[in-house]
Residue frames relative to the residue before (quaternion, step in Angstrom):
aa qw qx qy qz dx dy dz
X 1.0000 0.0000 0.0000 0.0000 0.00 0.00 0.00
X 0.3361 -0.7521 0.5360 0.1846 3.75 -0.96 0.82
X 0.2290 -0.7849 0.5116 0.2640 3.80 -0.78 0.31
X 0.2744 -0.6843 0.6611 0.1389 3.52 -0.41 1.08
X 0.3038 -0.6058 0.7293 0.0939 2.95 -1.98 0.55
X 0.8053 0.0206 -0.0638 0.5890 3.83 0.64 -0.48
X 0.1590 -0.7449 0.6381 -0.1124 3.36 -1.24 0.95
X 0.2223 -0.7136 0.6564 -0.1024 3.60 -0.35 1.92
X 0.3296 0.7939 -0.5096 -0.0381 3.47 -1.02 1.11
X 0.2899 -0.8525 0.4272 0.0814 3.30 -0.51 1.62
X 0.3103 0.6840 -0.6154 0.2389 3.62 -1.07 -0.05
X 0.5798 -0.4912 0.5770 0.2994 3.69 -2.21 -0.74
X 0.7319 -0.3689 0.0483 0.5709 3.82 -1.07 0.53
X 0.8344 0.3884 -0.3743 0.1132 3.42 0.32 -0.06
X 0.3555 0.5331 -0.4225 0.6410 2.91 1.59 1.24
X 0.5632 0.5724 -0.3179 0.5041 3.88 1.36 -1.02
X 0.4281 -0.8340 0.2929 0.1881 3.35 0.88 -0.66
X 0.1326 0.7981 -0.5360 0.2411 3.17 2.77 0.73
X 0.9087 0.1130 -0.3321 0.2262 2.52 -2.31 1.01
X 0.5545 0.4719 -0.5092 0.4589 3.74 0.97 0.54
X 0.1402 -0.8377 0.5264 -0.0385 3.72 0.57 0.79
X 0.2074 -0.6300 0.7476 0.0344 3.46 -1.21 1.34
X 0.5337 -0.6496 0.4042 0.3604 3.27 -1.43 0.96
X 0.5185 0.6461 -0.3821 0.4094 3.93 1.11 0.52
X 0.3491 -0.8193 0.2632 0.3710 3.26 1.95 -0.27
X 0.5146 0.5712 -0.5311 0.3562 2.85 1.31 0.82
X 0.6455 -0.6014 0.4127 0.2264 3.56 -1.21 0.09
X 0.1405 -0.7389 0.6350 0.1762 4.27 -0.05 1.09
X 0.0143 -0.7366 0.6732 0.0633 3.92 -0.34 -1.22
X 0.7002 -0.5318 0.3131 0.3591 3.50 -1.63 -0.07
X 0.7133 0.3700 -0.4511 0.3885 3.67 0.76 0.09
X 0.3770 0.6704 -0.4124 0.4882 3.68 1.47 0.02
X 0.8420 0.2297 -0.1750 0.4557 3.68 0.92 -1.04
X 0.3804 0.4710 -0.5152 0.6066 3.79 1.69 0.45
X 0.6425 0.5188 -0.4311 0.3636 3.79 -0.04 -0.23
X 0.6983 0.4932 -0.2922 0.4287 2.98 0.71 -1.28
X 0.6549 0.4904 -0.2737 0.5056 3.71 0.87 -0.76
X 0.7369 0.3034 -0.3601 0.4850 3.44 0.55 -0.38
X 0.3994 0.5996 -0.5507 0.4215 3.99 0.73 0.30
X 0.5971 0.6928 -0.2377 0.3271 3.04 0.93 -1.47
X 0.7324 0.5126 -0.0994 0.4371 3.60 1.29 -0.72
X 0.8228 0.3004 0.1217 0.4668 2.60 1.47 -1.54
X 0.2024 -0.8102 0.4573 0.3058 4.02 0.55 0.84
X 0.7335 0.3260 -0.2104 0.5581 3.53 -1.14 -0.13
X 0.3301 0.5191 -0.7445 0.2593 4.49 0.31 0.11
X 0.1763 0.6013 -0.7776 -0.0518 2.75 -2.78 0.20
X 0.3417 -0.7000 0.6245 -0.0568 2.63 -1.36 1.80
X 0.2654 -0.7292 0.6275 0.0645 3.43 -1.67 0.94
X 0.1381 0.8192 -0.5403 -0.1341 3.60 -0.67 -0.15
X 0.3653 -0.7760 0.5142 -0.0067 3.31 -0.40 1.60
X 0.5294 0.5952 -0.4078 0.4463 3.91 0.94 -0.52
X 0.1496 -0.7637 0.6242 -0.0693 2.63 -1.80 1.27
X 0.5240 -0.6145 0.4105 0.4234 3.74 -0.39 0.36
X 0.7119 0.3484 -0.1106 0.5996 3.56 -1.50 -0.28
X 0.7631 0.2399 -0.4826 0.3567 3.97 -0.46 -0.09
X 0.6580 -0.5184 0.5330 0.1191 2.92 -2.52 1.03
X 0.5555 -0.5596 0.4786 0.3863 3.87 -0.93 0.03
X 0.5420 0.3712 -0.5694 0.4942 3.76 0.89 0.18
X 0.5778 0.4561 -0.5556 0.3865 3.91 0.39 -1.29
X 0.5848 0.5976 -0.4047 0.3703 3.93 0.08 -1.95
X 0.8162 0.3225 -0.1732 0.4471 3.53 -0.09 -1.08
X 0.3226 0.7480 -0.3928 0.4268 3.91 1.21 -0.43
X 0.8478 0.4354 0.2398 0.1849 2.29 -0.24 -3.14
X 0.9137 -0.0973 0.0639 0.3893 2.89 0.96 -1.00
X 0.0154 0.7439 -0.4974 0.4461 3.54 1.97 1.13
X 0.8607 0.3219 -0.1869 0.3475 3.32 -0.60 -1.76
X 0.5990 0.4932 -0.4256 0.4657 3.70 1.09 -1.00
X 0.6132 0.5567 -0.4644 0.3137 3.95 0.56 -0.71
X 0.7193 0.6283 -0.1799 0.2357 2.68 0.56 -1.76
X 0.5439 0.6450 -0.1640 0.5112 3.21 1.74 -1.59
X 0.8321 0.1293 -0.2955 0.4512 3.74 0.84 -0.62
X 0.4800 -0.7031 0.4342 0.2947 3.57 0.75 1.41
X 0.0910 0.7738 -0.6265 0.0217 4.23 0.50 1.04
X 0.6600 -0.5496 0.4145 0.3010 3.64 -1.30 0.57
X 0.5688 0.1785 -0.0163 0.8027 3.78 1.84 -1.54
X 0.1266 0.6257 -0.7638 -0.0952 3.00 -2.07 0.31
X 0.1289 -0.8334 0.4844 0.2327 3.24 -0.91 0.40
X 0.1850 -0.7592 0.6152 0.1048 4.05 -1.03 -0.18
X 0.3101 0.6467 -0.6885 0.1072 3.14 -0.56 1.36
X 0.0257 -0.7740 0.5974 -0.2084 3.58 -1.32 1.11
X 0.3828 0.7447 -0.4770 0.2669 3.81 -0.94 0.48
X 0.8133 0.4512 -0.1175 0.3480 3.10 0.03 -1.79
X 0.4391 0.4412 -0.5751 0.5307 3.87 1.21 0.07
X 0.6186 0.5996 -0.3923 0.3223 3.53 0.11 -1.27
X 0.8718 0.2606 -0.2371 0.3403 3.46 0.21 -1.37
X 0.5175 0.7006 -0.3641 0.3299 3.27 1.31 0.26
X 0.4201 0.7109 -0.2633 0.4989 3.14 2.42 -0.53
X 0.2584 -0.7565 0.5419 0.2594 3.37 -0.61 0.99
X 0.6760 0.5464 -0.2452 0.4294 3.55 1.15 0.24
X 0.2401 0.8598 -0.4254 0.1485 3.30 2.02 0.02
X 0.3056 -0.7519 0.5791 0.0769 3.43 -1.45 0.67
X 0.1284 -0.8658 0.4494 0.1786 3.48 1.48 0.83
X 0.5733 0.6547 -0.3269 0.3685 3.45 0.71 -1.09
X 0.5608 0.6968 -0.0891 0.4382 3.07 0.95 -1.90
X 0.7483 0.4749 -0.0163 0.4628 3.26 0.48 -1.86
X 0.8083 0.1846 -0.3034 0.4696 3.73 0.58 -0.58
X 0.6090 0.5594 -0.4193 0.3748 3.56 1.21 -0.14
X 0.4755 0.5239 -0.5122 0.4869 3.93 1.50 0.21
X 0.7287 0.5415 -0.3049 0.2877 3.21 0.71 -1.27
X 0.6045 0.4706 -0.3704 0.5253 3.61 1.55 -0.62
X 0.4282 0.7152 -0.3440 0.4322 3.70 1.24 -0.28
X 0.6496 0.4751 -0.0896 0.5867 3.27 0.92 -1.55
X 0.7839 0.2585 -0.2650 0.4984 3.56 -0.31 -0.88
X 0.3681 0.6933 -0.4231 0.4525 3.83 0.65 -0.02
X 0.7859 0.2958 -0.0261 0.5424 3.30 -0.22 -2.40
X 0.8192 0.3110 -0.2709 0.3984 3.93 0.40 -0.48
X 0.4739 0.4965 -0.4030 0.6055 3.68 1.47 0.47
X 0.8204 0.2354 -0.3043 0.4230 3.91 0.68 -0.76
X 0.6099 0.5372 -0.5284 0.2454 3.21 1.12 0.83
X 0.5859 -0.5021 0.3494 0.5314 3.54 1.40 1.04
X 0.4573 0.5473 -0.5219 0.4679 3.68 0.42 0.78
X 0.2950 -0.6862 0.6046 0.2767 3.65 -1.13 1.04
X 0.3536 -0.8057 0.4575 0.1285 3.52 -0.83 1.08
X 0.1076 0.7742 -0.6155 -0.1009 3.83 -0.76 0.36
X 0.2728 -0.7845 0.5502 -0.0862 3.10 -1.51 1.08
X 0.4948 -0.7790 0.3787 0.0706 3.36 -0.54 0.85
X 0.1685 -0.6690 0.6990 0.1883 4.10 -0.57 0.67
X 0.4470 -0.6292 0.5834 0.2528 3.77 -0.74 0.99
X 0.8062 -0.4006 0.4048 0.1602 3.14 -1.62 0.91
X 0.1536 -0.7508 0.5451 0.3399 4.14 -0.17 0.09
X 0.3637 -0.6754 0.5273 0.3654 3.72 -0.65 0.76
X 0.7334 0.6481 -0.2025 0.0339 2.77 0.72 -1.81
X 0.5327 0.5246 -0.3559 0.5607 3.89 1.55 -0.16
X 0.8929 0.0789 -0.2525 0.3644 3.67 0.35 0.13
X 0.4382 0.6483 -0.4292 0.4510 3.79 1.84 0.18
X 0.1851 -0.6645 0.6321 0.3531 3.77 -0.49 -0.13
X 0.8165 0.2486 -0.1412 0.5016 3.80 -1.62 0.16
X 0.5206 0.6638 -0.4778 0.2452 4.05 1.32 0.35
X 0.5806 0.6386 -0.4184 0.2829 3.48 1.26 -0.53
X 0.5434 0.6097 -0.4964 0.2941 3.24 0.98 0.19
X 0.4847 0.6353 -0.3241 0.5064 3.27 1.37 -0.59
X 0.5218 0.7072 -0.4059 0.2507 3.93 0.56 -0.42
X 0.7005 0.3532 -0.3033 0.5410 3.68 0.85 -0.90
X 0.6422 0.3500 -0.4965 0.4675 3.82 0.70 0.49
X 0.6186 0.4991 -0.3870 0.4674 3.72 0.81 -0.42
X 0.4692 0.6420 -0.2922 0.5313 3.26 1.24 -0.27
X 0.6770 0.5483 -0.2047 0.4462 3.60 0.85 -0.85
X 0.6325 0.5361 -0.0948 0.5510 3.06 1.26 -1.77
X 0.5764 0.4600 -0.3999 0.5443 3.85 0.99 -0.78
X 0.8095 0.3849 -0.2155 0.3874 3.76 -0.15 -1.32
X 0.7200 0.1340 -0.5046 0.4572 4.03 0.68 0.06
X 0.4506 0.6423 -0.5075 0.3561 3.75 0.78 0.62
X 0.7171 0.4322 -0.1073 0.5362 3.46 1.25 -0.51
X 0.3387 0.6350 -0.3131 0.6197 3.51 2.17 -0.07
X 0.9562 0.1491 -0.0896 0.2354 2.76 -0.12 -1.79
X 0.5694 0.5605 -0.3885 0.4590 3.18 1.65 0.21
X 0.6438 0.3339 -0.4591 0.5131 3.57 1.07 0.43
X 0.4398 0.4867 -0.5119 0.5547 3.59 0.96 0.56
X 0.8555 0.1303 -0.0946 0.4922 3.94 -0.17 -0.66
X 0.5903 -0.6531 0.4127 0.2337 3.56 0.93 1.47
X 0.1789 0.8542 -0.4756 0.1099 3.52 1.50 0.49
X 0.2684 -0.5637 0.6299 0.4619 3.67 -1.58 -0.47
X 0.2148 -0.6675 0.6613 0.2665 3.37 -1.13 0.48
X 0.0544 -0.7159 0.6689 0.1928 3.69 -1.53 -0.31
X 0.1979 -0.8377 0.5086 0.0209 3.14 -0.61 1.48
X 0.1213 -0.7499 0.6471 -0.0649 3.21 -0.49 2.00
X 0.6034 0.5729 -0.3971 0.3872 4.32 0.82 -0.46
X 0.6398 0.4744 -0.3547 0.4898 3.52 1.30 -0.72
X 0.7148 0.4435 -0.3366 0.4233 3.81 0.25 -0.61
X 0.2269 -0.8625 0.4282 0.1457 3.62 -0.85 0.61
X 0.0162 -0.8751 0.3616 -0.3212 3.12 1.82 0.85
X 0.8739 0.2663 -0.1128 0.3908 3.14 0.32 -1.42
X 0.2245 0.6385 -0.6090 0.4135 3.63 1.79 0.42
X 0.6479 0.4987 -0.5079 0.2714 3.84 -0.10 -1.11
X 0.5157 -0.5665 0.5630 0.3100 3.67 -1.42 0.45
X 0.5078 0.6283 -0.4279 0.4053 3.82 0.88 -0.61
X 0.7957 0.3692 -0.1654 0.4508 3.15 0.04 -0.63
X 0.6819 0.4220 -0.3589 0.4776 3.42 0.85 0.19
X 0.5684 -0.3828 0.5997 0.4132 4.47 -1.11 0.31
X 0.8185 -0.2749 0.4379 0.2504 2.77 -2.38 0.35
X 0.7361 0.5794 -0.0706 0.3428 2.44 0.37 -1.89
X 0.1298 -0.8463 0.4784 0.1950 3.93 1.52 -0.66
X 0.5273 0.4057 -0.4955 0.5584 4.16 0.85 0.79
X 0.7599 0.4304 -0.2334 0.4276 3.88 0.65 -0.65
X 0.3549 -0.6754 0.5808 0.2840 3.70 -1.11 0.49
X 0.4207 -0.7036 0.5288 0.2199 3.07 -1.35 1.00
X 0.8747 -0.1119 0.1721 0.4390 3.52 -1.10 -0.60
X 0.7283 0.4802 -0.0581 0.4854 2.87 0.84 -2.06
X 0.3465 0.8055 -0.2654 0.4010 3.33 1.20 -0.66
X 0.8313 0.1407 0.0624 0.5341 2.83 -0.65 -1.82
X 0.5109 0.4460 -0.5484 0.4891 4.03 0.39 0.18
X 0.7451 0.3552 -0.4065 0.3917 3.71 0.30 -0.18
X 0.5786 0.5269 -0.4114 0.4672 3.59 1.13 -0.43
X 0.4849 0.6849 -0.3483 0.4177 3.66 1.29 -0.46
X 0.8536 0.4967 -0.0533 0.1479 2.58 1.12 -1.35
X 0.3677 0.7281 -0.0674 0.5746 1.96 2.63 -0.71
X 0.8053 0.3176 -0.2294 0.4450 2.83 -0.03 -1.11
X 0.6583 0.4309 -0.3801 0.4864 3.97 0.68 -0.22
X 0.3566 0.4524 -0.5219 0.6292 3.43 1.00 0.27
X 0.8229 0.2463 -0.3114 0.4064 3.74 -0.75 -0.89
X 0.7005 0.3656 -0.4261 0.4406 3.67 0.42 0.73
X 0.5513 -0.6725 0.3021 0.3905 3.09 1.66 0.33
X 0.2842 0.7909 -0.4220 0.3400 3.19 0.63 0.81
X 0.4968 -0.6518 0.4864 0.3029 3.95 -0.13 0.80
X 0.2432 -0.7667 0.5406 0.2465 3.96 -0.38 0.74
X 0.5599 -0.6782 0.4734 0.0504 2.80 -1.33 0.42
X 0.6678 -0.2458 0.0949 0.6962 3.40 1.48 -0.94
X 0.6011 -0.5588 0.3769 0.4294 3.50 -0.85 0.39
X 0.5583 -0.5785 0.5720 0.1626 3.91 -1.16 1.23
X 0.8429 0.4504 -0.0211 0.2938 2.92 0.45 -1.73
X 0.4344 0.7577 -0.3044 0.3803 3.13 1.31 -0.51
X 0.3910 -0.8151 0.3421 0.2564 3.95 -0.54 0.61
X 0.5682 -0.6897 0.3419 0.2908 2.91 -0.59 0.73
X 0.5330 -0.6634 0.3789 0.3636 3.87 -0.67 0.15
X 0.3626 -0.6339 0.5757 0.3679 3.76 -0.40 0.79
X 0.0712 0.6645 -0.7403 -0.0726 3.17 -1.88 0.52
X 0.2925 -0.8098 0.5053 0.0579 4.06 0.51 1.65
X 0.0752 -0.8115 0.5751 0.0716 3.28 -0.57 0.71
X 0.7083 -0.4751 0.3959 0.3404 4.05 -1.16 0.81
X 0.4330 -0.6938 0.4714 0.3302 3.72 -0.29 0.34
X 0.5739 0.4673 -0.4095 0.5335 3.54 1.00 0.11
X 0.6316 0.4540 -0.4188 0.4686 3.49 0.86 -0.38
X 0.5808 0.5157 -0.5102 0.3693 3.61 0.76 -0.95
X 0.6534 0.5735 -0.3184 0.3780 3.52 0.70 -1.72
X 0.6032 0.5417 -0.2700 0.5195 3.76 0.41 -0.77
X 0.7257 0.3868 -0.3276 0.4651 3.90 0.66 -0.83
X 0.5520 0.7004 -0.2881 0.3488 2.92 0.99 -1.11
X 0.5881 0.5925 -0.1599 0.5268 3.23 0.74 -2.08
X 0.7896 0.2555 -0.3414 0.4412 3.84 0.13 -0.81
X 0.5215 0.5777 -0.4295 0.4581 3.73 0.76 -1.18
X 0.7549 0.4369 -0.3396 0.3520 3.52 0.26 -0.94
X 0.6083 0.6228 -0.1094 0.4798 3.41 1.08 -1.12
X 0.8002 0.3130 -0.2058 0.4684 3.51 0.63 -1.31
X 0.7928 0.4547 0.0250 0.4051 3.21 1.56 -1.49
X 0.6844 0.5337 -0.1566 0.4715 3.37 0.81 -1.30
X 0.7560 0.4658 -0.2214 0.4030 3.15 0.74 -1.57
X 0.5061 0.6146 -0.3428 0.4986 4.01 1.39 -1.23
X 0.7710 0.3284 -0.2188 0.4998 3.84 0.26 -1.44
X 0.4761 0.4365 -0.6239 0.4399 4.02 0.72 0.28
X 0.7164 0.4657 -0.3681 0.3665 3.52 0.40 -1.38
X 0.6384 0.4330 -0.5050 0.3874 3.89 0.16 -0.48
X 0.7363 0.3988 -0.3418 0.4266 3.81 0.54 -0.65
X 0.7484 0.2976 -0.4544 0.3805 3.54 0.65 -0.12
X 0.5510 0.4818 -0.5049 0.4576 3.95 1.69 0.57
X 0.5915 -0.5710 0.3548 0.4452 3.38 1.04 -0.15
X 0.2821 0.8390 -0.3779 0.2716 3.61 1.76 -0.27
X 0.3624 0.7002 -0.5693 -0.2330 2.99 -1.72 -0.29
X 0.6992 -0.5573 0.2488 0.3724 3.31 -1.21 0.45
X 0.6499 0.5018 -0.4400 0.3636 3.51 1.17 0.64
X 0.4337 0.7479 -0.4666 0.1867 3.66 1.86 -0.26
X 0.9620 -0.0777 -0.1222 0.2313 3.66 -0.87 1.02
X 0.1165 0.6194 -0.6036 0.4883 2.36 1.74 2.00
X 0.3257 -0.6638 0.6571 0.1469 3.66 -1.85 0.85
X 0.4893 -0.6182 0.4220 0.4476 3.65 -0.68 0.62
X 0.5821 -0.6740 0.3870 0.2390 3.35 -1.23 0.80
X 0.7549 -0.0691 -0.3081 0.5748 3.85 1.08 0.28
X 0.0245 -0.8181 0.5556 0.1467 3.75 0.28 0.75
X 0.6933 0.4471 -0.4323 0.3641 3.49 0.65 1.00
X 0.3631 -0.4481 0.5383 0.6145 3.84 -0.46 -0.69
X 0.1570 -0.5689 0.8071 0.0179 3.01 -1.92 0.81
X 0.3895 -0.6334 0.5209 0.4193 3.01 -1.75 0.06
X 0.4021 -0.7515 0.4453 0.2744 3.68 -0.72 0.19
């Protein structure tokens, strides 16, 4: 295992870290809590996080490539996609040739890169499997390019963990609490880190009455579903004129 001192991590809320809420209303998530563990190793670390909600893998790569690169971190990571493929208009093509862009400029700046296998939707999304031959894409230049740039990968598509609703926001597109502690967990496994508790382990059912589903539903749709139609047919998203939350190194 290597000991990093600074750790740059770019990407959209799930790297931003939506829906793990501190009672300040700001947001911790899994690279807030891989930092914290690698300070732990390492006096003097600092950690950036450049991720924003709501953004695509051109904005990511736009936005925030050039700022990594610029602070020459020891790790960086780059995970991105899943706005895209939710676009009924995705440009997969489009989409993996930023991302080889990206892992390119942030692998030759002597940064040890880690990358990400996207989540499977398909155990807890209904009508997601159509999405599969582009996540499929997103799986195969993530696994390209991480034997091309001696990447880490973290494999979150192989484990089915994350079918469980627990582990997922209201909302059901965001990780909750529990959530992102296991992607933490993950992912400090794949840097070789001793674990801590099992990731993988299943979550506990909690079965709800079919009037309750219908009732959740009814709100999710109402509170959620309906808000995120309107940004995509104004062109919106929930990240316009939000700033990333440490666009510098800090110390941790």
């Amino acid at each position: 295992m290597s000991t990093y001192t600074s750790f740059v991590a770019l990407g959209d809320s799930f790297t931003e870290g939506m829906s793990d809420d501190l009672p300040d209303g700001t947001c911790r998530g899994w690279a807030d809590l891989v930092a914290d563990r690698l300070a732990a190793d390492a006096p003097g670390f600092r950690y950036a996080n450049l991720a924003i909600r709501g953004k695509l893998v051109r904005q990511i790569v736009d936005e925030q490539v050039d700022a990594a690169v610029a602070m020459r971190p020891d790790l960086v990571s780059f995970a991105g996609g899943m706005n895209d493929v939710l676009r009924p208009g995705c440009d997969v093509g489009a989409v993996t040739a930023k991302i080889t862009e990206a892992a390119a400029a942030l692998a030759g700046s002597g940064a040890r890169l880690m990358l990400f296998r996207v989540i499977d939707p398909t155990g807890r999304m209904r009508g997601s499997a159509r999405l599969m031959p582009r996540i499929t894409r997103l799986l195969s230049v993530v696994d390209a390019l991480a034997a091309e740039h001696d990447a880490i990968v973290v494999d979150l598509f192989s484990e089915k963990v994350f079918d469980s609703p627990a582990l997922w926001a209201e909302d059901r597109i965001h990780l909750n609490a529990e959530g992102h502690r296991r992607v933490a967990e993950a992912t400090l496994r794949a840097l070789g880190l001793p674990g801590s508790f099992d990731w993988t382990a299943p979550v506990p059912a909690n079965p709800l009455s079919l009037a309750s589903r219908v009732r959740a539903d009814m709100r999710w749709a109402r509170v959620h579903l309906g808000p995120w139609i309107g940004r995509r047919l104004t062109g919106r998203s929930s990240g316009d004129g939000r700033a990333p939350k440490l666009p510098e190194l800090t110390p941790r």
